[in-house]
C-alpha positions as a printed Julia matrix, in Angstrom:
81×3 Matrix{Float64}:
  0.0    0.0     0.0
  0.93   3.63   -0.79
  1.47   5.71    1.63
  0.54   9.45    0.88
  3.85  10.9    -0.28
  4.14   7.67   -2.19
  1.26   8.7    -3.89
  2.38  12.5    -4.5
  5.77  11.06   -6.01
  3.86   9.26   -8.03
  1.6   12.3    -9.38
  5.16  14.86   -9.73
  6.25  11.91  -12.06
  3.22  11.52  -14.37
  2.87  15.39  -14.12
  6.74  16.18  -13.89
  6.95  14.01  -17.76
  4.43  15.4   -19.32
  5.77  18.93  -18.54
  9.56  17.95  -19.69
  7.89  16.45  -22.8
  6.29  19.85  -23.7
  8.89  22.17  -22.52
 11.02  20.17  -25.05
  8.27  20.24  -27.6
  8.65  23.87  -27.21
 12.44  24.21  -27.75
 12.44  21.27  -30.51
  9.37  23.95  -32.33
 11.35  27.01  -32.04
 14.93  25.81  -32.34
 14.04  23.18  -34.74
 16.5   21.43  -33.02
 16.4   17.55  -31.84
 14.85  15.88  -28.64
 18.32  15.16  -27.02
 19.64  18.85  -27.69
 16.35  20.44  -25.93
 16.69  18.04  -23.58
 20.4   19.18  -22.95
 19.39  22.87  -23.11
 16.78  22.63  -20.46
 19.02  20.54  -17.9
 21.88  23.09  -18.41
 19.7   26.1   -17.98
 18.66  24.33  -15.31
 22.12  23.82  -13.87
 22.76  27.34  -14.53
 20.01  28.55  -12.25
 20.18  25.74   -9.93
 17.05  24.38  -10.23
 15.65  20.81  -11.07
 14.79  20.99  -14.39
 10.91  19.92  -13.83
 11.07  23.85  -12.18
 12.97  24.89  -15.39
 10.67  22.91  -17.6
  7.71  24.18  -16.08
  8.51  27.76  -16.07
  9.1   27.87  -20.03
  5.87  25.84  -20.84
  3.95  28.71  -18.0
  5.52  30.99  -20.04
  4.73  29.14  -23.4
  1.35  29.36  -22.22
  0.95  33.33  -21.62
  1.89  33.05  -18.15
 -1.45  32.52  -16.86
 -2.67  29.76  -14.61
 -3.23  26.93  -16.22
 -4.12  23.19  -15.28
 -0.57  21.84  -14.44
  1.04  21.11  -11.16
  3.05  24.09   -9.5
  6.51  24.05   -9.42
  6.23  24.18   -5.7
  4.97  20.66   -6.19
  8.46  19.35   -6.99
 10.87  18.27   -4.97
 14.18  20.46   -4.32
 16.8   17.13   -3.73
């Protein structure tokens, strides 16, 4: 049996793939670059910043998305470590 957190890991997964997968969409779109380059991009921007890149990757598709709130999970959601 799950226990709670278990269960919140396993929503920031789901949620935290789906968001890498579009933040990359977006790069891949206006870079018209490949998967494994956006992929690179976000997790050194990332880096750069110090953030996990689900934070990183989230912030570009809020942005993406006009900034306004939409139906993903916050990045507060994510874990830090």
């Amino acid at each position: 049996m799950l226990n709670t957190e278990g269960k919140h890991s396993m929503t920031v997964d789901v949620h935290g793939g789906r968001i890498l997968d579009t933040a990359k969409g977006i790069l891949i779109g206006l870079r018209r670059c490949p998967s494994e380059a956006a992929f690179h991009e976000l997790l050194n921007a990332a880096q750069r910043h110090r953030m996990p890149v689900f934070v990183m990757a989230w912030a570009l598709v809020h942005l993406a998305d006009g900034g306004q709130k939409s139906a993903w999970i916050e990045p507060a959601d994510f874990p830090l470590g």
